[in-house]
The first five atom37 places (N, CA, C, CB, O) and aatype in JSON, in Angstrom:
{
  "aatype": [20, 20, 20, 20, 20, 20, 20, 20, 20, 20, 20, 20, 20, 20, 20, 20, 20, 20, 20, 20, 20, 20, 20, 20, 20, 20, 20, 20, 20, 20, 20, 20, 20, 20, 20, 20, 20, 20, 20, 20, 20, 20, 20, 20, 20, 20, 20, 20, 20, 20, 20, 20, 20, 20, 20, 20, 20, 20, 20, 20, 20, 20, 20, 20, 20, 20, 20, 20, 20, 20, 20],
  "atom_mask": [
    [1, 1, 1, 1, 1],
    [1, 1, 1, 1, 1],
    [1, 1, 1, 1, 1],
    [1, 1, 1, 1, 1],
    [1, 1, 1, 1, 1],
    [1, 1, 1, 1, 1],
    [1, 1, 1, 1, 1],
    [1, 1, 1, 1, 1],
    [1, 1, 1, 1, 1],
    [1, 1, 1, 1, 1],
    [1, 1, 1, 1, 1],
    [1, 1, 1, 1, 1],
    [1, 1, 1, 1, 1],
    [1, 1, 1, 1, 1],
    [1, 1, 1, 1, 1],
    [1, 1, 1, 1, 1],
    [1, 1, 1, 1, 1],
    [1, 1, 1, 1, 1],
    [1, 1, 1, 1, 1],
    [1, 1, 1, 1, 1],
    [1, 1, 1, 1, 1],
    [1, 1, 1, 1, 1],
    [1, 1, 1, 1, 1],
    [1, 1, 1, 1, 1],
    [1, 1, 1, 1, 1],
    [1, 1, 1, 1, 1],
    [1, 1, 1, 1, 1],
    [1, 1, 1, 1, 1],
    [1, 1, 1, 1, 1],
    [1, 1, 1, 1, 1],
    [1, 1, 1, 1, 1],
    [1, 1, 1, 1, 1],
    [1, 1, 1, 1, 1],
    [1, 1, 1, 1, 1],
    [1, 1, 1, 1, 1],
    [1, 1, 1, 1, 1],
    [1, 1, 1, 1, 1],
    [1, 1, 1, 1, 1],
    [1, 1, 1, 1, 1],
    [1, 1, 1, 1, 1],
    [1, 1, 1, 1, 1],
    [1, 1, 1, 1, 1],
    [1, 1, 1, 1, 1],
    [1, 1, 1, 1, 1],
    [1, 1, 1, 1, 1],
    [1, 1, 1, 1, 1],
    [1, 1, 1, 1, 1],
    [1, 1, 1, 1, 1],
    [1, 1, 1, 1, 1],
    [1, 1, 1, 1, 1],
    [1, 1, 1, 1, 1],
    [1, 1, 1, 1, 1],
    [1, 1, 1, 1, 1],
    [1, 1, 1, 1, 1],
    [1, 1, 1, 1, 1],
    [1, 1, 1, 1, 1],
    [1, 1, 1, 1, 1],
    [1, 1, 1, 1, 1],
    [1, 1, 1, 1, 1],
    [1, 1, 1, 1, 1],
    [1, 1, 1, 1, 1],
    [1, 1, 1, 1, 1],
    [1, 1, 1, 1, 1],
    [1, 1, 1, 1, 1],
    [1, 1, 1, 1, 1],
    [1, 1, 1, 1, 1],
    [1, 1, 1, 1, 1],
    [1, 1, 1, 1, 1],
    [1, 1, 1, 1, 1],
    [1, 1, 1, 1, 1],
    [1, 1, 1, 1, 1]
  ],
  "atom_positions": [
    [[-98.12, -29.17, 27.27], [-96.71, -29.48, 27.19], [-95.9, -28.54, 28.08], [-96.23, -29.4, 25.75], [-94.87, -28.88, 28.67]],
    [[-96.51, -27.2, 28.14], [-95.28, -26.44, 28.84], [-95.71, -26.28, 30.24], [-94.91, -24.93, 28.17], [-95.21, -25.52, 31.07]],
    [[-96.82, -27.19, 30.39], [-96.36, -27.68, 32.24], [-95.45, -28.95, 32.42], [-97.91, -28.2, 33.26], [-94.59, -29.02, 33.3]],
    [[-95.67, -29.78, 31.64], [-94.53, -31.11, 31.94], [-93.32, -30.75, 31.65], [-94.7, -32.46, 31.09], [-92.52, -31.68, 31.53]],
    [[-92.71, -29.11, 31.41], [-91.64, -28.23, 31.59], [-91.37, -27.6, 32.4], [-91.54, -27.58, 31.01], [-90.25, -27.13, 32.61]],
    [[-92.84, -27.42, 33.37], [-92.61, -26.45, 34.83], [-92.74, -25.58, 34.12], [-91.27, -26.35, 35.86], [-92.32, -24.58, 34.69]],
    [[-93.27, -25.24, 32.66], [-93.05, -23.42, 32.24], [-94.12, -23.01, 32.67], [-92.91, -22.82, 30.57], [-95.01, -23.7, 32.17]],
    [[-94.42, -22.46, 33.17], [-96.06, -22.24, 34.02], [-96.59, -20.53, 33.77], [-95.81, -22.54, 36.2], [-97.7, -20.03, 33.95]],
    [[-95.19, -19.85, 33.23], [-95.64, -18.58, 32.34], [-96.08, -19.09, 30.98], [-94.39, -17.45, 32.11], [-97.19, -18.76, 30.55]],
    [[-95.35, -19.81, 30.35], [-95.89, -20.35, 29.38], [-97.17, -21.31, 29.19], [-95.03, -20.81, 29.04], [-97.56, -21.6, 28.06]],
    [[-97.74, -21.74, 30.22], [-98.9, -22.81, 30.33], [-100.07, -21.89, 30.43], [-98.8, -23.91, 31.69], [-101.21, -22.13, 30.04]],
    [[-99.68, -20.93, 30.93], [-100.76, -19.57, 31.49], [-101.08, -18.94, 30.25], [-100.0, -18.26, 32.61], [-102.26, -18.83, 29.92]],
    [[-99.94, -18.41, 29.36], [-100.35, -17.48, 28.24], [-101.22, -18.89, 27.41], [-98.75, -16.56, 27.23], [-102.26, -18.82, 26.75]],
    [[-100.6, -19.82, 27.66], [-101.57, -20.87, 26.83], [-102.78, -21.01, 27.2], [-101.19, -22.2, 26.82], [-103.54, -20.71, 26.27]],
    [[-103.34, -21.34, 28.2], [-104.84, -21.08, 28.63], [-104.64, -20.92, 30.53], [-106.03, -22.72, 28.02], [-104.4, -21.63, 31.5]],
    [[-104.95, -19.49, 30.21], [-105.24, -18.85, 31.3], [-106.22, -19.5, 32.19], [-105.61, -17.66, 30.96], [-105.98, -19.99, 33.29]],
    [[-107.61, -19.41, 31.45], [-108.71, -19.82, 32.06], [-108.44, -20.92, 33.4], [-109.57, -20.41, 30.91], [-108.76, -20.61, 34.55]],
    [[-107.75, -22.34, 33.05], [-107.09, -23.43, 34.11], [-106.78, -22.83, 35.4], [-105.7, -24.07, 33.6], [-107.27, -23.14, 36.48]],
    [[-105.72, -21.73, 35.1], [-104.84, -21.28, 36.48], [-105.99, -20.41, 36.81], [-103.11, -20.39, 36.33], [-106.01, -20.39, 38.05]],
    [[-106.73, -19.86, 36.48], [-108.04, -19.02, 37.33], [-109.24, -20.12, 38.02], [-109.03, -17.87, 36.01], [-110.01, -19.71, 38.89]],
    [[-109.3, -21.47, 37.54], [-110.24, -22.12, 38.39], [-109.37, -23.18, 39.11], [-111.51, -22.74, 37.57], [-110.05, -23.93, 39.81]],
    [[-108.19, -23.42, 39.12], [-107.62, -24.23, 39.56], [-108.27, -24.5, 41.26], [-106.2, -23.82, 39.29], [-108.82, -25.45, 41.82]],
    [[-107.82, -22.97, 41.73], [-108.49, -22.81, 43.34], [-110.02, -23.45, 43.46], [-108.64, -20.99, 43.81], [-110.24, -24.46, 44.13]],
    [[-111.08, -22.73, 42.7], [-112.11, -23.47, 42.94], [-112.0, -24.73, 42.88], [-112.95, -23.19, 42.31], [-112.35, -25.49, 43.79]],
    [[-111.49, -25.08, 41.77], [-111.55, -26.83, 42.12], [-110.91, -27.42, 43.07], [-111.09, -27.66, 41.14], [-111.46, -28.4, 43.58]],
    [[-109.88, -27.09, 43.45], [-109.31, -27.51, 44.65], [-109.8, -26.95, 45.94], [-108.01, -27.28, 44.58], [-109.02, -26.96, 46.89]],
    [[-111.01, -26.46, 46.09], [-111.84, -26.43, 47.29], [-112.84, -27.2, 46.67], [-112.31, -24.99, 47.93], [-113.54, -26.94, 47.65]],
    [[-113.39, -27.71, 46.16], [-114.54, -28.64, 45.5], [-114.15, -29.77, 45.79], [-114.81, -28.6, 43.99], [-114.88, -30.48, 46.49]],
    [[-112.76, -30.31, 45.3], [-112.39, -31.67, 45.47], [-111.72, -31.84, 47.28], [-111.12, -32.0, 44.1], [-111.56, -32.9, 47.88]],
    [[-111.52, -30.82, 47.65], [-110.81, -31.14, 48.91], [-111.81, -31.51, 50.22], [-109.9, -29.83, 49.25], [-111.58, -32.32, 51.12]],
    [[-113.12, -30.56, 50.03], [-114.1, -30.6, 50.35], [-114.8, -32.2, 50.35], [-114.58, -29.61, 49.63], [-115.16, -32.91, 51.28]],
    [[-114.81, -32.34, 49.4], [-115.99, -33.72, 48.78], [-114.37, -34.64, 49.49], [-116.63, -33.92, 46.12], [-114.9, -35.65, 49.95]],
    [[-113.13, -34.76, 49.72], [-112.04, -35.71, 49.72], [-112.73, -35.51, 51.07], [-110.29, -35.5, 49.25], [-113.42, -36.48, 51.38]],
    [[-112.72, -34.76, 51.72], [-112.72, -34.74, 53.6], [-114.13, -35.27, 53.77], [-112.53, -32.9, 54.55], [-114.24, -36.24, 54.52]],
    [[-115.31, -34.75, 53.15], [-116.73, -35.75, 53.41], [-117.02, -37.32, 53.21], [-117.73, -35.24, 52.55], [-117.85, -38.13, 53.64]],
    [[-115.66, -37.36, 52.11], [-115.79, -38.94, 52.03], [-115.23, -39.69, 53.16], [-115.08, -39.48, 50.8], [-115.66, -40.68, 53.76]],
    [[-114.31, -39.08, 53.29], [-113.23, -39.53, 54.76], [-114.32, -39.56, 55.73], [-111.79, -38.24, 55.38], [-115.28, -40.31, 55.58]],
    [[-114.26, -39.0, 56.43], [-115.32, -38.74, 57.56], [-116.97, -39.33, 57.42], [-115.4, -37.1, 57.67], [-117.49, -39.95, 58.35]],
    [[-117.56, -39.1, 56.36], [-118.75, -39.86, 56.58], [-119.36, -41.06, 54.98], [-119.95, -38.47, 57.01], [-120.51, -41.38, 54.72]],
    [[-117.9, -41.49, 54.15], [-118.22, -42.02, 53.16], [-119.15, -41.15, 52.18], [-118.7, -43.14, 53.58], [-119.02, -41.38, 50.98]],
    [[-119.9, -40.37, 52.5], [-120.73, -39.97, 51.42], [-120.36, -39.51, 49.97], [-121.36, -39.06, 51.9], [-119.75, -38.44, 50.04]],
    [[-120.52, -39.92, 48.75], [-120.12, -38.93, 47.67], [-120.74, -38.46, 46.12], [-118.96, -39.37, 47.43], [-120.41, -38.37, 44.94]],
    [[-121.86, -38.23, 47.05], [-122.87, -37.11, 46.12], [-122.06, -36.0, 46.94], [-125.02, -37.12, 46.32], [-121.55, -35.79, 48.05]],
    [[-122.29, -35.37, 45.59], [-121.61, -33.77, 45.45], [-123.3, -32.74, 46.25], [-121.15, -33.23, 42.95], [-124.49, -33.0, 46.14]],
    [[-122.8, -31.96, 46.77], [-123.75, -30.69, 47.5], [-123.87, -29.83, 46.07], [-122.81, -29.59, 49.08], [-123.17, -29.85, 45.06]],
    [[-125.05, -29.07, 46.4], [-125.7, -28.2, 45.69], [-124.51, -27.37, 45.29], [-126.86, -27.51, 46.42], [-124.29, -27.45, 44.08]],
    [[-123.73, -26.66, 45.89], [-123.19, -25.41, 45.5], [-121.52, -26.41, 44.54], [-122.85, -24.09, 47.33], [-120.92, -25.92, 43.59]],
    [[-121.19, -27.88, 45.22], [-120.5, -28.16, 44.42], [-120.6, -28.64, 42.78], [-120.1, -28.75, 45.06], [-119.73, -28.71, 41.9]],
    [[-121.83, -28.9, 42.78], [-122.34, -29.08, 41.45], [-122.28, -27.82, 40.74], [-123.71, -29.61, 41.45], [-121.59, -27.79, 39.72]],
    [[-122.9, -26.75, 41.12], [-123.29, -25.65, 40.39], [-121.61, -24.84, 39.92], [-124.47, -24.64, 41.5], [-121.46, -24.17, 38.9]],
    [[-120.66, -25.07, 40.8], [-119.42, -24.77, 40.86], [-118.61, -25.48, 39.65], [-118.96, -25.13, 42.2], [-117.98, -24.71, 38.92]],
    [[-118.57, -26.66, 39.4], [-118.33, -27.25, 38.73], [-118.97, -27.35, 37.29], [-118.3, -27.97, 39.35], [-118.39, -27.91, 36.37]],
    [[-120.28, -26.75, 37.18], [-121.36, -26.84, 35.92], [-120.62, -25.3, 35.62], [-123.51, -27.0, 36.3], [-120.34, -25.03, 34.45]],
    [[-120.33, -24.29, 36.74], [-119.66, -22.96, 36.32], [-118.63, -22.98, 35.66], [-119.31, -22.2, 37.26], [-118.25, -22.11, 34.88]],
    [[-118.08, -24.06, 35.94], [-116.48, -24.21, 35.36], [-116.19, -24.68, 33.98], [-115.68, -25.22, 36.19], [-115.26, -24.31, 33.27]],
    [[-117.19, -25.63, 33.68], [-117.41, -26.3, 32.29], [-117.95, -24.93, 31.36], [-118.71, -27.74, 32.38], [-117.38, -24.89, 30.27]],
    [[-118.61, -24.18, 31.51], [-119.34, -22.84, 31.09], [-118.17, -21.9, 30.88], [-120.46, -22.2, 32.27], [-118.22, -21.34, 29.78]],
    [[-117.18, -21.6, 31.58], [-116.15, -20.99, 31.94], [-115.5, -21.36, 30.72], [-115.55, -21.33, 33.26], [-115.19, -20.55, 29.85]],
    [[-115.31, -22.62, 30.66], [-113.83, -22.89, 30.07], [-114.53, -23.32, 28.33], [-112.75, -24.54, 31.14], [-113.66, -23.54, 27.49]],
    [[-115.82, -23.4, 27.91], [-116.27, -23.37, 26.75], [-116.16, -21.69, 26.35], [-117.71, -24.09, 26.74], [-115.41, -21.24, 25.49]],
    [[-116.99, -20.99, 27.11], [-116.85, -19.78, 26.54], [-115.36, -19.12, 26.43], [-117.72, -18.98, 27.27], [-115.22, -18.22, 25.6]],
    [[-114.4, -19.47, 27.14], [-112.75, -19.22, 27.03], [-112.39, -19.91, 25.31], [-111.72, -20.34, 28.61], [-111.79, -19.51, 24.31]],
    [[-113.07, -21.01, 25.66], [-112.46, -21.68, 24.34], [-112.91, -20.82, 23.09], [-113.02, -23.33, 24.14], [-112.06, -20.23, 22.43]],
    [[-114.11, -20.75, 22.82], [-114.77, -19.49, 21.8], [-114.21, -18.58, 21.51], [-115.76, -18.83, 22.14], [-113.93, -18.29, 20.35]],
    [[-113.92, -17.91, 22.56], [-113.61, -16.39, 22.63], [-112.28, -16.43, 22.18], [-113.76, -15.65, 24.11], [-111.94, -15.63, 21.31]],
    [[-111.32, -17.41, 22.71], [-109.84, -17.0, 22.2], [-109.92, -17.85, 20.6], [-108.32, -17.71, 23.49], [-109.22, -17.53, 19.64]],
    [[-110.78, -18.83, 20.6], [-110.17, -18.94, 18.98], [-111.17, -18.35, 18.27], [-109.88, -20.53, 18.3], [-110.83, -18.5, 17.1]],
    [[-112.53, -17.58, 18.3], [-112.7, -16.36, 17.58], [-112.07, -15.2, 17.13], [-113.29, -15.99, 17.98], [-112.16, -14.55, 16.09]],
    [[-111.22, -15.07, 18.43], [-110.14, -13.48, 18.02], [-109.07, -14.11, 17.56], [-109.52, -12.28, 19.41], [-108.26, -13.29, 17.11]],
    [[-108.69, -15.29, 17.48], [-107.59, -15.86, 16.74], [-107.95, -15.57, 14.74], [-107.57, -17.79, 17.34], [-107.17, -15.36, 13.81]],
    [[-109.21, -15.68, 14.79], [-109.78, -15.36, 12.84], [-109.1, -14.55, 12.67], [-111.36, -14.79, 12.23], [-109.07, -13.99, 11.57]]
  ]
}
């Protein structure tokens, strides 16, 4: 909610984790957008998979961790 406000201090204290992979993903997707352009292909490359399997890992263990210390 407090991005469809532009509050983006407030979206952050809400989950940080997002605004720290935002960049990776937006070299993942910009990447795979320009390979499709140029040669149709869209299987994902080795390092974009593993990038993306990092990120899902990332944002479970974020989830844990802040509503554990929330008990």
């Amino acid at each position: 909610m407090a991005l469809i406000r532009l509050d983006f201090y407030g979206a952050f204290k809400a989950n940080s984790a997002i605004f720290c992979l935002i960049p990776l993903w937006t070299i993942v997707f910009g990447v795979q957008a320009v390979r499709y352009v140029r040669y149709g292909s869209k299987k994902l490359k080795g390092w974009q998979d593993l990038s993306l399997y990092f990120s899902a890992v990332v944002l479970v263990a974020y989830g844990v961790i802040r509503n554990i210390s929330m008990l």
